[in-house]
C-alpha positions as MATLAB code, in Angstrom:
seq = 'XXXXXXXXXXXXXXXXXXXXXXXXXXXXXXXXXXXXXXXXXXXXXXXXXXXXXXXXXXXXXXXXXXXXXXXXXXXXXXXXXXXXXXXXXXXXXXXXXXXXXXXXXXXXXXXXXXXXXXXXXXXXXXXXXXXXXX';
ca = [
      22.229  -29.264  -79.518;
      20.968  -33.046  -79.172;
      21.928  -34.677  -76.148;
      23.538  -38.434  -76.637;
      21.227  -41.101  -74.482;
      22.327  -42.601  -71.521;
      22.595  -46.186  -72.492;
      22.915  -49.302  -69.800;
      26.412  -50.550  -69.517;
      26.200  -54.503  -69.081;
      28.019  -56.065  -66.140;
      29.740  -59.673  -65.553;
      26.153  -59.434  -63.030;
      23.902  -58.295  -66.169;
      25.938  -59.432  -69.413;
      23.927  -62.467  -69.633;
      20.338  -60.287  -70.008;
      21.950  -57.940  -72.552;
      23.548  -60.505  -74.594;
      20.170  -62.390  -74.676;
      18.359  -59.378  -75.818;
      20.873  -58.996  -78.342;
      19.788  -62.102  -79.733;
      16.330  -60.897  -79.553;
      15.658  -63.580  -76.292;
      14.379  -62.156  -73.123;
      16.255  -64.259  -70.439;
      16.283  -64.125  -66.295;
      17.503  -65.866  -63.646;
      16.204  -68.643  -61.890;
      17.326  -70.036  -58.782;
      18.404  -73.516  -58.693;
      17.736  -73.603  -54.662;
      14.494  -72.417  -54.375;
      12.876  -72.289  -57.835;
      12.548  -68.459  -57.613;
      12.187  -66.394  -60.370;
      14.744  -63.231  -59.922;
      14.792  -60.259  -62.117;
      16.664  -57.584  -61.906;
      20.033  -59.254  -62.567;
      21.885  -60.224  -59.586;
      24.477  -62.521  -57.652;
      22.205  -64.359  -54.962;
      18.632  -65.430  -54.979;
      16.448  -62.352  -52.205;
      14.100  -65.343  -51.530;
      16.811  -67.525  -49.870;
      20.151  -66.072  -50.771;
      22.026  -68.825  -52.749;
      24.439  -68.563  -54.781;
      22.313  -70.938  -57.097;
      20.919  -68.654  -59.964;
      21.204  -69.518  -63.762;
      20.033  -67.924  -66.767;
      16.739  -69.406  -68.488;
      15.478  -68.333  -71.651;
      11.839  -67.302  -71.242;
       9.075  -65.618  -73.843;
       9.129  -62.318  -72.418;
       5.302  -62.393  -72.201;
       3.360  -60.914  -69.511;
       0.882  -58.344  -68.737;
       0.963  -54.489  -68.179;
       1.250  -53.903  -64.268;
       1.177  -50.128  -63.956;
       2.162  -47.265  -66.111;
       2.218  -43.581  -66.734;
       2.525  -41.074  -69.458;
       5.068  -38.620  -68.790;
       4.147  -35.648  -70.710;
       7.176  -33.973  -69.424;
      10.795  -35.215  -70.182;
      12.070  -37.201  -67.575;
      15.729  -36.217  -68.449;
      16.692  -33.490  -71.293;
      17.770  -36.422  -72.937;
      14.306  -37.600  -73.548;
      12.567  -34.367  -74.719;
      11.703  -35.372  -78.022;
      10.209  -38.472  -76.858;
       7.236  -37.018  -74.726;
       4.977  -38.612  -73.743;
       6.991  -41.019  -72.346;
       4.947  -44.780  -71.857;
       6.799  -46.143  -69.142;
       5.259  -49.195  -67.712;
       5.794  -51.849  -65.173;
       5.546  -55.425  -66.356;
       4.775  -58.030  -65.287;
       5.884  -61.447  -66.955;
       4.156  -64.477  -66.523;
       7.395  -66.321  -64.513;
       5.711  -63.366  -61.923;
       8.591  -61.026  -61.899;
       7.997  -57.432  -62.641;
       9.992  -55.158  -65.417;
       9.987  -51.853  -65.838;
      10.400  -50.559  -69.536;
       8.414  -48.774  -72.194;
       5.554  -49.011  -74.542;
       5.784  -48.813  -78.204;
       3.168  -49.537  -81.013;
       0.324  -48.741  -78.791;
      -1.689  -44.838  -78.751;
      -1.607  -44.053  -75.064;
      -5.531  -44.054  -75.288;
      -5.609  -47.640  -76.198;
      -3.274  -48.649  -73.108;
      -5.246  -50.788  -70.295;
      -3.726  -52.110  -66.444;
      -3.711  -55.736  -67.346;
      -3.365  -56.205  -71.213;
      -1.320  -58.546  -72.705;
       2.305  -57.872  -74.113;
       5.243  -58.972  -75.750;
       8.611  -58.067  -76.267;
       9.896  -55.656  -78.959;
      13.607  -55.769  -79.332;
      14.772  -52.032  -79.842;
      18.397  -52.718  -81.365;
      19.636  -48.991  -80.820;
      23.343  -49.843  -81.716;
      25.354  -52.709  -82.798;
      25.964  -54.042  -79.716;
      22.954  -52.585  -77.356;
      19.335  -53.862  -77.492;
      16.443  -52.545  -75.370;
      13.558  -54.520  -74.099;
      10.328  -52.326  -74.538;
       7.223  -54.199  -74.958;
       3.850  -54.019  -77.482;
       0.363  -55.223  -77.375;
       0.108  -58.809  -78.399;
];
């Protein structure tokens, strides 16, 4: 019996993010108060706490921070995707992502190499941000 995903539900906090990736455009927030770069999605800025953020489009390029290869599921849900390249990274606005590798042999991956987005459209109305060399 295949088990369905557990797919993100969007948010009035996080619609913005999903509908950009929808459009294949990786966008965060920036706040208007202090100039901060803020991912993940939220209502106030954690460097000074206004109210003050809006939604900038950005390239979505960055660098691989950290990452493992999970050779074991890490849900049933995932079982046939093993192993798992789940990585941390970072963009260049400096804020940090986790999400998943594609298009690269986990032999090839290196801390520090240079990525861009890949838009996984996995339904009609859902898009997931993993990322590939480049």
């Amino acid at each position: 019996m295949d088990l369905v995903k557990p797919f993100p539900r969007p948010s009035p906090t996080t619609r913005p993010f999903w509908d950009g990736l929808n459009e294949c455009e990786v966008q965060i927030q920036r706040c208007e108060g202090c100039d901060s770069w803020v991912f993940y999605p939220r209502t106030r800025c954690p460097s000074c706490l206004s109210d003050q953020l809006v939604w900038r489009k950005v390239s979505g390029l960055g660098v691989l921070y950290t990452y493992t290869l999970a050779r074991q599921p890490t849900a049933p849900h995932f079982a046939k995707e093993t192993p798992q390249q789940l990585a941390v990274v970072e963009l260049d606005e400096g804020v940090r992502m986790t999400s998943t590798l594609v298009n690269v042999e986990p032999s090839d991956i290196v801390i520090g190499m240079r990525l861009r987005p890949y838009f996984d459209h996995v339904t009609d109305t859902l898009t997931l941000l993993r990322y590939q060399p480049g």
